[in-house]
Structures are given as structure tokens and as C-alpha cells.
MARFIVEX-572800 format. One line per field, with one value per residue (C-alpha): x, y, z. Coordinates in steps of 0.02 Angstrom, whole numbers, plus 32768, in hexadecimal, padded with zeros to 4 digits. Layout:
REM residues N
px	(X/...)
py	(Y/...)
pz	(Z/...)
//
This chain:
REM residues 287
px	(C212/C2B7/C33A/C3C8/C410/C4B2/C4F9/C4D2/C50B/C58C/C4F8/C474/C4C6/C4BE/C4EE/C47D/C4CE/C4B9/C430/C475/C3F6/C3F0/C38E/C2F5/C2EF/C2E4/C25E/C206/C167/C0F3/C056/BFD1/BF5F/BF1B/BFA5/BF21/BEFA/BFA3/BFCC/BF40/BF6C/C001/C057/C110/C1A5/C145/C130/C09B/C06A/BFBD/BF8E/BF49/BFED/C060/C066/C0A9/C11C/C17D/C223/C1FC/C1F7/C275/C2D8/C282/C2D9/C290/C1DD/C17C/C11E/C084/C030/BF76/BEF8/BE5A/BE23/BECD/BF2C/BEEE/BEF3/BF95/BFC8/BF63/BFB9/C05F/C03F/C01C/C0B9/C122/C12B/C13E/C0C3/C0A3/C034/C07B/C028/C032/C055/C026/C0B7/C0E9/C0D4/C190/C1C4/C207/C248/C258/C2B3/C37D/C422/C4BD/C4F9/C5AB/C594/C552/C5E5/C65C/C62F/C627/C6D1/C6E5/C6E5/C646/C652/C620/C5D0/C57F/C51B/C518/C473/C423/C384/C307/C388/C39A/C45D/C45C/C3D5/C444/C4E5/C473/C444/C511/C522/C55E/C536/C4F8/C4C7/C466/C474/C3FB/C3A1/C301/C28F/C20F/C2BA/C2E2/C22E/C239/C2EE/C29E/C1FE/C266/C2C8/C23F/C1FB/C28E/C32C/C2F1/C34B/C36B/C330/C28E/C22C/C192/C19C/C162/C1F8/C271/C2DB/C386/C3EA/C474/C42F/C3E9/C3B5/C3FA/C3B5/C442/C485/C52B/C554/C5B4/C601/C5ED/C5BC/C625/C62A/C673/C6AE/C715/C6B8/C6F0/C692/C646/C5C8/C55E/C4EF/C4C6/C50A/C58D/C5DB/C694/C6CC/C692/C6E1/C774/C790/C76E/C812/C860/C7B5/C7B3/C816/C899/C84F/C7A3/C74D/C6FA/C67A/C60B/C5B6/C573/C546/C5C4/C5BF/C582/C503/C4C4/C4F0/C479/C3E6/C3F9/C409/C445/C43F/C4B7/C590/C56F/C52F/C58C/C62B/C6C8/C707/C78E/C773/C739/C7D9/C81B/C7A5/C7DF/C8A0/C90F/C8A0/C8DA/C862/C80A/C790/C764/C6F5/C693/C618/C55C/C4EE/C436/C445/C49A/C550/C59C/C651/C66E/C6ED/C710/C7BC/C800/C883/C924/C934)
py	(6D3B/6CE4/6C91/6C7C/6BCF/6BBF/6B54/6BDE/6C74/6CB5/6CCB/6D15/6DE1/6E39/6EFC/6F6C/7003/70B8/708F/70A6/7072/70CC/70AD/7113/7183/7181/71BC/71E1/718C/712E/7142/70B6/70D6/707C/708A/70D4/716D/7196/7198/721B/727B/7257/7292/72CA/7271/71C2/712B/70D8/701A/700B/6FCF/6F17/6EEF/6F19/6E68/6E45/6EBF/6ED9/6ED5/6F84/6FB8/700B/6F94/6F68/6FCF/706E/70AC/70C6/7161/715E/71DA/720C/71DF/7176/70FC/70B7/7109/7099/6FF3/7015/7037/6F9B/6F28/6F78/6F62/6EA6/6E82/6EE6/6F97/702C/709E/7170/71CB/725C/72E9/72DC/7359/7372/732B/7304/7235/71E2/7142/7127/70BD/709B/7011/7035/6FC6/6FA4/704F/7000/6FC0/7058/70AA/7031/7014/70D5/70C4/7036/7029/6FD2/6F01/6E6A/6E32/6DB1/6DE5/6D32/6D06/6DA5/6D93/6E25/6E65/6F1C/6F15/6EBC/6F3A/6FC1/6F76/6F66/700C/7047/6FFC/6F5D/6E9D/6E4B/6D91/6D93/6CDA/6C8A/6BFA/6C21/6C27/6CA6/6D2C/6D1D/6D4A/6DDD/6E2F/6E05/6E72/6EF1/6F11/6F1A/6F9F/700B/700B/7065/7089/713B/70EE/7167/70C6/7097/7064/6FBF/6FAB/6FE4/6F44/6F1A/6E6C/6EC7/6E54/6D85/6D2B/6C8D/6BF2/6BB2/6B5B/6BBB/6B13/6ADB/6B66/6BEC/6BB5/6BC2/6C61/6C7F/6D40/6D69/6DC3/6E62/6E49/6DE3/6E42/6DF9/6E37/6DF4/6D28/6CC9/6C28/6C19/6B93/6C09/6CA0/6C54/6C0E/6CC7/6CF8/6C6C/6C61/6D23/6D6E/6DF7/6E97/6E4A/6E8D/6E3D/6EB9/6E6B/6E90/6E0B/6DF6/6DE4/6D8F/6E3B/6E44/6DAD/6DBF/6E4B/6E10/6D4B/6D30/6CF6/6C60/6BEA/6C0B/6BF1/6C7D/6D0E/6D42/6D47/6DE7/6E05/6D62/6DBC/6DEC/6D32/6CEC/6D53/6D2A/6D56/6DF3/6EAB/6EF9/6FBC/6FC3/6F52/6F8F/6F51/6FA3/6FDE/701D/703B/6F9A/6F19/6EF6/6ECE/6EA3/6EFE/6EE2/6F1A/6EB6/6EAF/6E12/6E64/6E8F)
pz	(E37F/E326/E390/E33B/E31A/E359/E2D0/E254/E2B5/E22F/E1B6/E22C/E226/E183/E165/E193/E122/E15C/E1DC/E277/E332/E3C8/E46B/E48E/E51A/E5C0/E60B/E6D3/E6DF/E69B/E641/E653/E5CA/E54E/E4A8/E43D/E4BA/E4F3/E430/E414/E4AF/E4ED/E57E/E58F/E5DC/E5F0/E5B5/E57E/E5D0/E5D8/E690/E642/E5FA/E68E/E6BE/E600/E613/E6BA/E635/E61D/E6CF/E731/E7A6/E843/E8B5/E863/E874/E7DE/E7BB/E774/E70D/E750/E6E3/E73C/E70F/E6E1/E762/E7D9/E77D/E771/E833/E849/E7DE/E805/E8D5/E8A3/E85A/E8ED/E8A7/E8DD/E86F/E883/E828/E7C2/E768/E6A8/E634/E56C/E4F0/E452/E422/E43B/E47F/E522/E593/E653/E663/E660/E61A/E69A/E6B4/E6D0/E61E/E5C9/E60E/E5D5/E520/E511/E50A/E48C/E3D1/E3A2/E36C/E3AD/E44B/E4A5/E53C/E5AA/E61A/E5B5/E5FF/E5C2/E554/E5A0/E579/E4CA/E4AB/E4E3/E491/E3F6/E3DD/E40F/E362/E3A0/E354/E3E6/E419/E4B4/E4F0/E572/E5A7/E5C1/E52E/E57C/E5AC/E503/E4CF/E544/E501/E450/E478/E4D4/E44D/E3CB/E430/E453/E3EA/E359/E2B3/E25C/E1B7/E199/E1A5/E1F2/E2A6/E276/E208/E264/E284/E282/E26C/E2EF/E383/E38F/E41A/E427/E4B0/E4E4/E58B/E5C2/E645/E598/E56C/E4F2/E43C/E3B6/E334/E2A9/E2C3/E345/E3E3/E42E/E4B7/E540/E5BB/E65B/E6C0/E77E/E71F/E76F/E712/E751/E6D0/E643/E67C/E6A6/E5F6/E58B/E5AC/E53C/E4BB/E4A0/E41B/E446/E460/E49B/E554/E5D8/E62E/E6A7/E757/E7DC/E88B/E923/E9CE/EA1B/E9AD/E9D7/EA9D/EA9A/EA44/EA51/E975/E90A/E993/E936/E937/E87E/E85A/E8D0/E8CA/E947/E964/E8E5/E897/E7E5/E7A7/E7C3/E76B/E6BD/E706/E666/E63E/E655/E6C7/E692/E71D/E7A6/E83C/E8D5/E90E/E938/E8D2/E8E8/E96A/E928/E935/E882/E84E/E782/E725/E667/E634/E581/E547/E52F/E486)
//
């Protein structure tokens, strides 16, 4: 994997032409064969993580409120209830049917995200505490040139692998060759800000991150015309199920909005979904 180096961000995107990404599918449940087998028979609406590299791989898993169905086919079948029960997962086996080979996926972007860049011109984002990558990946293959910024080496290694395995490019190419320069992972500690770039960014996305000093000073660092769409956790949530534990990390009820003061709001929401209690908010700087 390349992480980009933040002093030479303006040279690290170069024009990818005609080839345009998209995300591969979605698919239902998962197949636990080894690659080589569910190549040669492959079953439909799955996709294929061998039961020994689950472990590797829990980036491509549904989130962890959702059971995962598993496609019955013993020996591997079971390995892979096993190993799921061991990390906390709910598993079901599920009757497979015959296919043709495609790529899928389990795992699923922000929905509130999806939504909201559906409804923007592609440009240039920065996803902040990116963690496995599932939105750069998505923003990626929306056409988008996307930093995904993070601390942690080893989340950057995952978001680099997750996107190597499903943003894909309509190029005619081999799978193999089917990369893009549209997203970089870049290490970097958010506690001092964002770095510096050269382009202007049309937008700032987070996920389930919470730094107060940074998103209090986008509104002035953003150019006119740039959005803010992010998501995190709220007081309820954590009144309900005891995390995040620290005040850093959870928001006050209709504390969002202030912290993007100057801003004109498009959507802001609290609310549940699937369990946990999130403020969203997509704002754009007043143009």
C-alpha cells in the first residue's frame, strides 16, 4: 500500500480520462469457500471470504448489529459459524444457489452519505478518521478525488485493501489493473488540524469522529460552496449502551449545527437507527 505524503498532496491525483469507478454490488450472504472453488463454481448473490481469512477481513462484513448469512457448504460452512461466533456474530446458514462469477460486497458506506453526495457534483473530499475506508471507497467510485485521513497505520491498510478489492474501473482491464489515483490514504493526526492542500475541497465527510476544534474551524478554512456531511454519536446513544464513555467523543443534543455556526444548514437530524442514536448533518458555506 502507498500513503500519501502530505507535503506532496497536489502532485499525488492525475486524470484518469474516460475511465470512470463504480462500487461493486451488494450482495445477501456470504460464501466461505476457498477463492479458487467459488471462482469455478460460484454461487449467486454472495460474496466470497474464505472461512481462514475472516479474521483478516472483518472490513468486509456487515456491521455488527446485522446477522450474517452464510451459504451451506461443509466443511467451510462451519469454520465459518465458528470463527464468526468467536468474534460475537451472529451467523445463519443459507441455501446457495448456481451463479455467474461477479464481485460483491457485504459491507455498506454511511447511507446518510450515499444519499447526500447523490445529490452533489463530483470534486474533492476528505473523509476525516476514515478508518476501513467504506466511504472514501464509496465517494471514490461516485467519481470523487478523495483523501481518506487517519491515524492508524493498520486502518489505513484496511481502506487501502478494501478498495483494491471493490471499486472497480470500466476500463476493459484486467481486475488486477484496475486501479485508480481518485483516492490516497494519508497517516495523519487530525488533533492539529487538517493538512494543507493545494486544491480547494468540496467536501469534508465523518463518520462516528468527533474533534470540536476542527469542526469548528471548516467554516472559515472551506471555500464557498464547500459541504460538511458528517454523522456521530449523541448522549442517548451513549445513555443506552454506556460508549463512547468519554464527553469527547458524544455529542449534546443539538450541539452539531453549532459547531459549523456560520454554515447554511440542508439536513440535520437526530435520531435512531438500527440502535444507535446519531446527530447528521450535511451543511454547505454560503456561497
Amino acid at each position: 500500500m502507498r500513503i500519501a505524503n502530505p507535503k506532496t498532496m497536489r502532485r499525488c491525483f492525475r486524470q484518469t480520462g474516460d475511465v470512470r469507478s463504480h462500487l461493486c454490488p451488494r450482495v445477501r450472504a456470504l460464501d466461505p469457500r476457498p477463492s479458487e472453488l467459488a471462482n469455478l463454481q460460484p454461487f449467486a448473490d454472495s460474496a466470497c471470504i474464505p472461512s481462514s481469512e475472516i479474521p483478516s477481513r472483518t472490513h468486509e462484513l456487515p456491521s455488527s448489529d446485522h446477522s450474517i448469512e452464510v451459504i451451506e457448504c461443509p466443511p467451510w460452512s462451519e469454520e465459518a459459524q465458528t470463527v464468526l461466533a468467536g468474534m460475537g456474530r451472529q451467523a445463519s446458514l443459507v441455501e446457495g444457489r448456481p451463479g455467474r462469477r461477479t464481485v460483491g460486497r457485504l459491507w455498506s458506506p454511511s447511507p446518510f452519505l450515499e444519499s447526500c453526495a447523490a445529490r452533489m457534483a463530483p470534486g474533492r473530499a476528505v473523509d476525516l478518521g476514515c478508518g476501513s475506508g467504506r466511504d472514501a471507497v464509496l465517494l471514490a467510485a461516485s467519481g470523487w478525488q478523495v483523501w481518506g485521513l487517519d491515524v492508524l497505520p493498520e486502518a489505513l491498510e484496511r481502506a487501502a485493501d478494501l478498495d483494491a478489492r471493490y471499486r472497480q474501473l470500466d476500463s476493459g482491464l484486467d481486475p488486477a489493473h484496475r486501479r485508480s489515483d481518485s483516492v490516497r490514504w494519508v497517516q495523519w493526526d487530525l488533533s492539529g488540524g487538517l493538512p494543507a492542500f493545494e486544491e480547494p475541497v468540496n467536501l469534508v465527510c465523518f463518520a462516528r469522529f468527533l474533534d470540536r476544534n476542527l469542526l469548528r474551524s471548516l467554516p472559515q478554512s472551506l471555500k464557498m460552496g464547500a459541504s460538511v456531511v458528517g454523522e456521530t454519536f449523541t448522549t442517548l446513544h451513549r445513555e443506552r449502551h454506556g460508549k463512547p464513555s468519554s464527553d469527547r467523543y458524544v455529542l449534546e443534543l443539538g450541539e452539531l449545527p453549532q459547531l459549523l455556526e456560520g454554515m447554511d444548514v440542508v439536513e440535520f437530524e437526530e435520531t435512531w437507527v438500527d440502535g444507535r442514536h446519531t446527530a447528521r448533518i450535511w451543511a454547505r458555506k454560503p456561497a
